[in-house]
TORLO-627954 format. One record per residue (C-alpha): y, z, x; residue in three letters. Coordinates in steps of 0.25 Angstrom, whole numbers, plus 5000, padded with zeros to 4 digits. Each point is the difference from the previous one (the first is absolute). Layout:
REM residues N
YZXALA/...
//
This chain:
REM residues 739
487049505020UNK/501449945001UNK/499649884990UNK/499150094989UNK/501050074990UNK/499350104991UNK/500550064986UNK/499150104993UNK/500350044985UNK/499350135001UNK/499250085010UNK/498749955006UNK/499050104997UNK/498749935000UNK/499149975013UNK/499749864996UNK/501549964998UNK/500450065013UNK/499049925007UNK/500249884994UNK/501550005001UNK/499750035017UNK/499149895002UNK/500949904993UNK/501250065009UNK/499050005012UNK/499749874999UNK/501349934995UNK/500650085012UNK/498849935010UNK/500249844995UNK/501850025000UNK/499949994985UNK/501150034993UNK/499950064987UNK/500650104988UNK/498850104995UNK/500250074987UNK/499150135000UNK/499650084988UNK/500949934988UNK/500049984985UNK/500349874994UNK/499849984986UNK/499250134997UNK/499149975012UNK/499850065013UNK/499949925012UNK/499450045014UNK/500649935009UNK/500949874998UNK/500149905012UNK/501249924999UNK/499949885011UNK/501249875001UNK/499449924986UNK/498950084998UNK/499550124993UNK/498750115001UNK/499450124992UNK/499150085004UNK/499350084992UNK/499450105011UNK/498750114995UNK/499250115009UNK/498750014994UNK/499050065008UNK/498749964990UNK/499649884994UNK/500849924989UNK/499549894992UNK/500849914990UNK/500449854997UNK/501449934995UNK/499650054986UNK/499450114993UNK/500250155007UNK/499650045014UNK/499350145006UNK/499950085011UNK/498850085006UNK/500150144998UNK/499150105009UNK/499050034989UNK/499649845000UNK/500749984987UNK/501149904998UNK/501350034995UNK/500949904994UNK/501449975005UNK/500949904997UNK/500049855004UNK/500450005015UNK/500049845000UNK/501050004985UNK/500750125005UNK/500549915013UNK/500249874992UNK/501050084990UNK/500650055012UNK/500349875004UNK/500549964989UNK/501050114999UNK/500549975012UNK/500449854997UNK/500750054986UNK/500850105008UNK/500449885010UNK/500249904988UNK/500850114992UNK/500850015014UNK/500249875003UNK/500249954987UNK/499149894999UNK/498649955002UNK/499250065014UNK/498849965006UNK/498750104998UNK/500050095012UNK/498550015008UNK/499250134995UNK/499050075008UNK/498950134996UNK/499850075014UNK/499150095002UNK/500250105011UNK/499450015008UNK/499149914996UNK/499149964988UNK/499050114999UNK/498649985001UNK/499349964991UNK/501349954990UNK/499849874993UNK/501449964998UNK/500649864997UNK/500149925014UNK/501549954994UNK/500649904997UNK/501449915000UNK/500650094990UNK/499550145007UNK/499450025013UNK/498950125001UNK/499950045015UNK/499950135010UNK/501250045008UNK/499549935013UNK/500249864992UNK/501450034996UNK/500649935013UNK/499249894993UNK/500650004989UNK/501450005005UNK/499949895007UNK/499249904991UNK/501350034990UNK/500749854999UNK/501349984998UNK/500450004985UNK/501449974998UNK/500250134999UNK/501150105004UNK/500850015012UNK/500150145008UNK/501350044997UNK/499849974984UNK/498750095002UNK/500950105006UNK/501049984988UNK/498950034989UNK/499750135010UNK/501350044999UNK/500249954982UNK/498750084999UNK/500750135006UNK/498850015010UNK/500150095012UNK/500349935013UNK/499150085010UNK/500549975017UNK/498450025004UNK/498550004998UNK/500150125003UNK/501150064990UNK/499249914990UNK/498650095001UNK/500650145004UNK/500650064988UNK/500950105008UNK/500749875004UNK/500149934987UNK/500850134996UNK/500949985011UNK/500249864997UNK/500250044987UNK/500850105001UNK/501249925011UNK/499849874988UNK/500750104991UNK/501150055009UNK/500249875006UNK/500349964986UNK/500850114996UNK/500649995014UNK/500349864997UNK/500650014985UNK/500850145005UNK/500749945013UNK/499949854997UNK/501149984990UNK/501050085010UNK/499749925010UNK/500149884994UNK/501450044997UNK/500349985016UNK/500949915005UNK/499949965014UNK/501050085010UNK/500350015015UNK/499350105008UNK/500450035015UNK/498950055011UNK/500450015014UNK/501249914999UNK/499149894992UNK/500549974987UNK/498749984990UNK/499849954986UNK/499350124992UNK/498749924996UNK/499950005016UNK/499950145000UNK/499250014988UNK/499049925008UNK/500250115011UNK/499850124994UNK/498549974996UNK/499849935015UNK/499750145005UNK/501250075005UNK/500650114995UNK/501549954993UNK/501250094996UNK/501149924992UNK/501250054999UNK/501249984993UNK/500950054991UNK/499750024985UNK/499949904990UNK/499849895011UNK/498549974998UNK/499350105008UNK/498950044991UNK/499949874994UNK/499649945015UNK/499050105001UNK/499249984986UNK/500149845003UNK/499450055015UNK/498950074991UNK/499649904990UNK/499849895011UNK/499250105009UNK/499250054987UNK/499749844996UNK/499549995014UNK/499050134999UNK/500850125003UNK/500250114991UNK/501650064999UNK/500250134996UNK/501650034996UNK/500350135004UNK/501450054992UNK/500750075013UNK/501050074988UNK/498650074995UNK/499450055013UNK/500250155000UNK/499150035014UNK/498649944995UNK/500049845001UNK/498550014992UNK/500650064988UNK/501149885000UNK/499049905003UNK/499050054989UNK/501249994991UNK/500049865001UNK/498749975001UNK/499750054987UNK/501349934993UNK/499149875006UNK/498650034993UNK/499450065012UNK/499450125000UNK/500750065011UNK/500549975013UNK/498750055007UNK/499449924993UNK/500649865002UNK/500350035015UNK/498450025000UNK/499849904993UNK/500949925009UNK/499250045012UNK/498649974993UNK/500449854998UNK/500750005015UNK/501349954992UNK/501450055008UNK/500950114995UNK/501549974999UNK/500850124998UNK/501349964993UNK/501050115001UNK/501149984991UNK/501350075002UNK/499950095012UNK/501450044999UNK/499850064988UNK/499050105002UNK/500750145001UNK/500750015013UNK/498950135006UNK/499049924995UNK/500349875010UNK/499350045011UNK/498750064993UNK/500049874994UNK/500049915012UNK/498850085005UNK/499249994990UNK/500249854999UNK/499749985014UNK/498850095000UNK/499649904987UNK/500249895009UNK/499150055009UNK/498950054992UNK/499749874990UNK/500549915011UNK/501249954991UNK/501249945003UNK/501250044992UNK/501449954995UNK/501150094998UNK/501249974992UNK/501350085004UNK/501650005002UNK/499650105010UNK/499350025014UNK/498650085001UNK/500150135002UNK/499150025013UNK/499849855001UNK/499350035014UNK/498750054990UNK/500149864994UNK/500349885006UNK/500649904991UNK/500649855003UNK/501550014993UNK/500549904991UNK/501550004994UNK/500149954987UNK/501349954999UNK/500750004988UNK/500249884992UNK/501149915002UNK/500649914990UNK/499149905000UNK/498850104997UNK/500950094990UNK/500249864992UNK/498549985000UNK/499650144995UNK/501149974989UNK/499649874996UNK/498550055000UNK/500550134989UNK/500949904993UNK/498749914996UNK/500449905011UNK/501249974995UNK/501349975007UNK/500550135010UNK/501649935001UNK/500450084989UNK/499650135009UNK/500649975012UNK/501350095001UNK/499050114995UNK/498849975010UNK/501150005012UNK/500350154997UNK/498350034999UNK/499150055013UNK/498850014994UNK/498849904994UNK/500050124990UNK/501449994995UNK/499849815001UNK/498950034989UNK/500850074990UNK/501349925002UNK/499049904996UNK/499350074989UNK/501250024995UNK/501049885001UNK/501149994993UNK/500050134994UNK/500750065013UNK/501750015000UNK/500349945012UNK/500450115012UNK/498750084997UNK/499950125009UNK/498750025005UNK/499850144992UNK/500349894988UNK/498949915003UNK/498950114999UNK/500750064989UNK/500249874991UNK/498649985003UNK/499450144995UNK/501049994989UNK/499349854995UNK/498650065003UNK/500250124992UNK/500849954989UNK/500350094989UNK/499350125008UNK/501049975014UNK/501050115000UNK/498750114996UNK/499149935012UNK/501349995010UNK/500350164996UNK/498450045003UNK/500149915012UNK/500950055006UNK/499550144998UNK/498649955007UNK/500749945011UNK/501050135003UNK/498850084998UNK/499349905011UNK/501250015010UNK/500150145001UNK/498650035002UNK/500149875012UNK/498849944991UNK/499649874995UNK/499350044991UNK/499550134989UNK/498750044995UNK/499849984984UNK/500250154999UNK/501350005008UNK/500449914989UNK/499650044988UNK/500850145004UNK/501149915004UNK/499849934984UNK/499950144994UNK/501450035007UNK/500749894997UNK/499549954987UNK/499349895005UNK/499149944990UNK/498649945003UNK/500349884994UNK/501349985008UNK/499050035012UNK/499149904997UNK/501149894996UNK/500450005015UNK/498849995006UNK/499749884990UNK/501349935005UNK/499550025014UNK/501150115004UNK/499050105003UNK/498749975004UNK/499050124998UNK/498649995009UNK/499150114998UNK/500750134997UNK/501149965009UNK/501449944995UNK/501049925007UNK/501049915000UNK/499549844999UNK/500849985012UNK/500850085009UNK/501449934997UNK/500050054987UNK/499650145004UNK/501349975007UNK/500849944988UNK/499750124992UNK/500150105010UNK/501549945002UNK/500150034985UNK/499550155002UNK/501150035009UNK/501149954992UNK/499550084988UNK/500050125009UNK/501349985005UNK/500749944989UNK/501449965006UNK/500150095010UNK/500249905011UNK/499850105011UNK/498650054994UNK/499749845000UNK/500350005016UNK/499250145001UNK/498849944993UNK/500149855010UNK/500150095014UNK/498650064996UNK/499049915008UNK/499150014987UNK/501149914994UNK/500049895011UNK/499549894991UNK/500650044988UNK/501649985006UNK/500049854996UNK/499650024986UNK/500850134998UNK/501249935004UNK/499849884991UNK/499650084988UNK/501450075001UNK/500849944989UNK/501350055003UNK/500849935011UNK/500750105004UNK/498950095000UNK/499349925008UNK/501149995010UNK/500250145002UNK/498449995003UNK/500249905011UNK/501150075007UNK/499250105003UNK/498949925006UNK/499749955015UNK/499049904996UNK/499949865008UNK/499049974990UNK/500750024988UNK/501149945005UNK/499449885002UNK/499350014986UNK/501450014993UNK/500449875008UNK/498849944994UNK/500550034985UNK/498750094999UNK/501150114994UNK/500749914991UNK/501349935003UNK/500950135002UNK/499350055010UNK/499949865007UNK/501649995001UNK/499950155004UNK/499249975011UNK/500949885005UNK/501150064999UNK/499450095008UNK/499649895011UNK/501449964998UNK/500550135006UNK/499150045010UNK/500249855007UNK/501450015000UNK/499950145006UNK/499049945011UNK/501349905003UNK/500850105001UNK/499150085010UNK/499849895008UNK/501549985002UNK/500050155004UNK/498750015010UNK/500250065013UNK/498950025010UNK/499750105012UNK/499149995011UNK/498950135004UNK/498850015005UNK/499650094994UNK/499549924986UNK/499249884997UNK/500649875005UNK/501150095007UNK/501049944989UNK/500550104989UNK/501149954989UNK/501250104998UNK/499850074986UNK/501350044999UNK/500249835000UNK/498749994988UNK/500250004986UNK/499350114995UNK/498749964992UNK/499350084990UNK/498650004997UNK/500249914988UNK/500949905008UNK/498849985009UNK/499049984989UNK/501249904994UNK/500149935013UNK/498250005000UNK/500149924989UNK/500949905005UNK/499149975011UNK/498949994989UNK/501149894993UNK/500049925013UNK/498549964996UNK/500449924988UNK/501249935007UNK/501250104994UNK/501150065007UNK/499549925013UNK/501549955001UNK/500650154999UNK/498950065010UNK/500149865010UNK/501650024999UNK/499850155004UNK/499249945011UNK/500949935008UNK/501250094997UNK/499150135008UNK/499749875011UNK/501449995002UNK/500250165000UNK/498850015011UNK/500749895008UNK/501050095000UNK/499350125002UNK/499249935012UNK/501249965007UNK/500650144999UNK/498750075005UNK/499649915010UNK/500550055014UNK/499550144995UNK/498549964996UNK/500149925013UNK/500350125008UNK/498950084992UNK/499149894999UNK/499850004987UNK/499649874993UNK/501150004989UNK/499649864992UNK/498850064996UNK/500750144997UNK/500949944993UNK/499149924990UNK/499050114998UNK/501250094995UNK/500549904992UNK/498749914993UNK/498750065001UNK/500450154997UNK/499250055013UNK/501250095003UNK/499950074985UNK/500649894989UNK/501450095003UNK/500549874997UNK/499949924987UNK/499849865004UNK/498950085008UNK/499350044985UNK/500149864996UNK/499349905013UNK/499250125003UNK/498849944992UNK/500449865005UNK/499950055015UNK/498550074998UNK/499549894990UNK/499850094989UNK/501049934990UNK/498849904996UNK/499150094990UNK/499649904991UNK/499949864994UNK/501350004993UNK/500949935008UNK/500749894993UNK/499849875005UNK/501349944996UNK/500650105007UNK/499749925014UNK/500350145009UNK/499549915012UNK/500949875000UNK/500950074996UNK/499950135012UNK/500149875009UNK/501149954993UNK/500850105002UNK/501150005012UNK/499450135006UNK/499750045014UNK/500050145002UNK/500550035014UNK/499450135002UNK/498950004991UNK/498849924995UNK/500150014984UNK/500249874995UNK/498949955008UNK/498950124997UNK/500449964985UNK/499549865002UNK/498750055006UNK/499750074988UNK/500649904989UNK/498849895001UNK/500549864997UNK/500249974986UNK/500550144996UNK/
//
């Protein structure tokens, strides 16, 4: 059956029809034939039983289930006994299979666009000619035979010049007929209407998801310490394991998994993307949802479907994290009694872990956020192709494939020292147009309506009240979700994507609080705000506004953000100054450090903290971030000067301890270096903060190490040998060459 394609144009309802078309598979299937059967189609007003498309040959057949008598000639009408013994008349059998041959070659000339050899014809009668029939015995232009001789006919078909098996498959497919997988799905109409019925979703599938995943442009993806390009883990994720990608927003989660789901519904399996942000404790209701925005009738009805045609189910849950946070766990379970139910393998796209991941075993992919090389590309793609140089400065201050695309959508158009709050508002402002500062006010009011209810999403009557309160038209409503800033599925409504719920979230709480810089702060230390700080922060306008903000924050994250530029240049010299003076402090410290011995601690070595510079929260999340500086090669010299100044202190240190740690049997190098470096003994110190995440190996968290900054040659370098300790060399182990 491997080598015979079938494609109907309509149901097969008649007996003679459906024998005809399972002899002629029969057979073919018997002698290894290969062939492409059309069943039950229209060509120029006719309709034709069975269509047998061999390589550079062609056959009708024109098939007929008469029980009685027939009699009839090439010309002049034909009849058929009828029980009474009387004749009644029916058309020409013999000029109704001739025309039908005909038809056939004008469709193929039309098709081809030029001249097409006459196909073979054949009249057979099933399952044989009756008894008593006086019927033309054929001839070269139609063949009048019982079902029994059809093999025969076949196989006396000479080569004609004729079509190839792929052109046949390419007038099946011009002629919009409907490619059946089996004999058996072509006779049973309860699977034609399953066929039928995942060709339309496939297609809607295909024109819904395809143009989004075109859009993807090839990233890194880490799996148990194995860097992989994300095509490879497209491939993986219809290979049969279950697969959660995580990464943070904007990086290409989602994307991954609908280019995963169009390769595994090209291959036979049936996707079904479940919005996480619509699930509200019944997954059928948010799989039916999309089933139907797909032309299916419903989810049943496609899983069933599914099942009938033994084609695999891929549940593609997009956005775990956003489903509402006492929502998580009902959600796992329901997927992972999917899973097992339908026998589907799923892919999950997430910034966060599973709740009760022991219900659903997954394989755990990071997708790593795009370096410069793949930010330029996702630029140059939005910009038509065209040069990304003029982006660069701009690019270097973005995380996100998200935030790439609209610097390149929108080019030159953006000042240089765009915040990223700017970036998403320049690019709501150039979608909206005349309407931006009406859609930024009712966004804002959707997105704070959103974030205090912990939701990703309303229901269509949450927003019309919310419309009613505000003085939100319909129009302006519907203008967003034109522009693709809201995306409405069913009688849910949500954010297109989940950084500009961010972006206009940021924007609610500085309507809210105005310039109130301690009700800023108030709003950022509620955990519902966590992902909204960056953009809150860059959406600020006033310097000095800002700065009062940051003071009051202990952020190593958004530290390290303001030394990106992701704030704007102010609050990029704020944070260096910063640096500036938590490093010279850490010298300080370290010219003042005095350590004890006791047992009665870790490592039996505790420092002095009357000799310790006393460090606030927000020093430690300033000397977080320079640890976070050392990846892209800045402030090495400063840390590796700090380096060997707390050598020569421990040197000192060792010297003045040692008879005592002999006595006690302590070992004091060890003591002294984990006091000092790793931060075992509690980070009292501040060099401590900072080669912390060298020591553990947890300074690496993605791929934007800057080449040129050649950490490793120049570690090695360096005229550094700790005496006591092992920093230098741990850095090297975890610096690979080249970075």
């Amino acid at each position: 059956m491997a080598s015979i394609e079938i494609f109907i144009g309509a149901p097969i309802e008649h007996a003679s029809e459906r024998a005809v078309l399972a002899r002629a598979v029969e057979f073919l299937t018997a002698q290894g034939i290969p062939a492409v059967i059309l069943a039950n189609v229209n060509f120029g007003g006719r309709q034709i039983d069975l269509v047998i498309g061999l390589d550079q040959r062609a056959l009708v057949v024109e098939s007929k289930g008469f029980m009685s008598a027939v009699r009839g000639e090439e010309n002049g009408d034909w009849h058929v006994g009828r029980a009474s013994g009387r004749w009644k008349e029916i058309p020409n059998l013999y000029v109704q299979a001739l025309a039908e041959k005909n038809a056939l070659r004008d469709a193929m000339a039309a098709f081809a666009g030029t001249a097409v050899p006459y196909p073979y014809a054949a009249l057979v009668f099933v399952p044989a000619i009756p008894v008593g029939s006086t019927v033309p015995k054929g001839d070269f232009k139609v063949s009048v035979c019982g079902l029994d001789a059809l093999p025969a006919f076949i196989t006396s078909a000479a080569a004609q010049r004729g079509w190839s098996l792929d052109r046949w498959r390419a007038f099946a497919a011009h002629r919009r007929l409907i490619a059946v997988p089996s004999l058996d799905a072509a006779l049973s109409p309860e699977l034609l209407d399953a066929e039928r019925l995942l060709n339309a979703y496939s297609e809607a599938f295909t024109l819904t998801y395809g143009p989004l995943a075109s859009a993807m442009v090839p990233v890194s993806c880490v799996h148990d310490g194995e860097t992989l390009a994300s095509d490879i883990v497209a491939e993986r994720g219809i290979a049969g394991g279950n697969l959660l990608l995580m990464g943070a927003s904007g990086c290409g989660k989602s994307l991954l998994s609908y280019t995963g789901a169009l390769i595994a519904l090209a291959r036979g399996d049936v996707p079904i993307v479940i919005p996480a942000k619509d699930f509200e404790g019944n997954l059928r209701e948010v799989a039916n949802r999309e089933a139907t925005l797909l032309d299916a009738r419903s989810a049943v009805a496609l899983i069933r479907a599914a099942g009938l045609l033994d084609r695999p189910l891929l549940l593609v849950v997009d956005g775990y994290n956003e489903c509402t946070p006492s929502e998580r766990q009902r959600l796992t379970r329901s997927i992972a009694a999917a899973v097992k139910r339908y026998d589907a393998t799923v892919v999950i796209s997430s910034r966060i872990e599973l709740e009760r991941k022991d219900l659903l075993p997954v394989d755990t992919y990071g997708v790593q956020a795009p370096d410069m090389k793949t930010k330029q590309a996702i630029a140059r793609q939005a910009a038509g192709n065209g040069s990304a140089e003029a982006f660069s400065e701009l690019l270097d201050t973005v995380g996100s494939g998200l935030e790439a695309r609209m610097v390149g959508q929108l080019g030159q158009n953006l000042p240089a020292g765009t915040t990223k709050y700017g970036l998403f508002d320049a690019y709501v402002r150039e979608r909206l147009g005349p309407a931006a500062s009406d859609g930024i006010r009712a966004l804002s009011r959707i997105a704070g309506m959103m974030t205090d209810r912990v939701s990703f999403g309303l229901s269509v009557r949450d927003l019309d009240r919310l419309s009613d309160r505000e003085g939100v038209s319909g129009a302006l409503l519907q203008t967003l979700q034109v522009v693709n800033l809201l995306d409405k599925r069913g009688d849910r409504l949500s954010f297109s994507h989940e950084m500009f719920l961010n972006v206009f979230g940021a924007e609610a709480i500085l309507r809210r609080a105005g310039d109130n810089p301690d009700a800023v702060v108030s709003a950022l230390r509620l955990s519902r705000h966590l992902e909204m700080k960056p953009f809150v922060l860059g959406a600020i306008d006033d310097d000095g506004l800002r700065r009062q903000v940051l003071s009051k924050l202990s952020d190593v994250w958004i530290v390290s953000a303001c030394l990106a530029g992701q704030f704007g240049g102010d609050a990029r010299l704020w944070a260096n100054q910063r640096c500036d003076d938590v490093l010279s402090r850490a010298g300080q410290e370290i010219e003042t450090v005095r350590f004890d011995l006791s047992k009665d601690i870790a490592w039996n070595v505790l420092s002095k903290p009357e000799t310790l510079q006393e460090w606030t929260d927000q020093d430690r999340s300033v000397l977080g971030a320079i640890a976070r500086e050392l990846v892209a090669g800045r402030r090495l010299d400063q840390v590796l000067d700090l380096v060997g100044k707390m050598d020569d202190r421990l040197a000192e240190e060792y010297n003045r301890l040692f008879d005592e740690a002999k006595k006690q049997k302590i070992n004091l190098r060890s003591g002294l270096y984990a006091m000092s470096y790793t931060g075992f003994g509690g980070c009292e110190i501040g060099l401590a903060c900072i080669c912390n995440p060298i020591n553990s190996g947890h300074l690496y968290s993605g791929p934007n190490i800057a080449a040129e900054a050649n950490l490793r040659e120049r570690l090695g370098s360096e005229n550094i040998e700790p005496r006591p300790g092992r920093l230098a060399h741990r850095a090297r182990q975890i610096f690979p060459a080249g970075r």
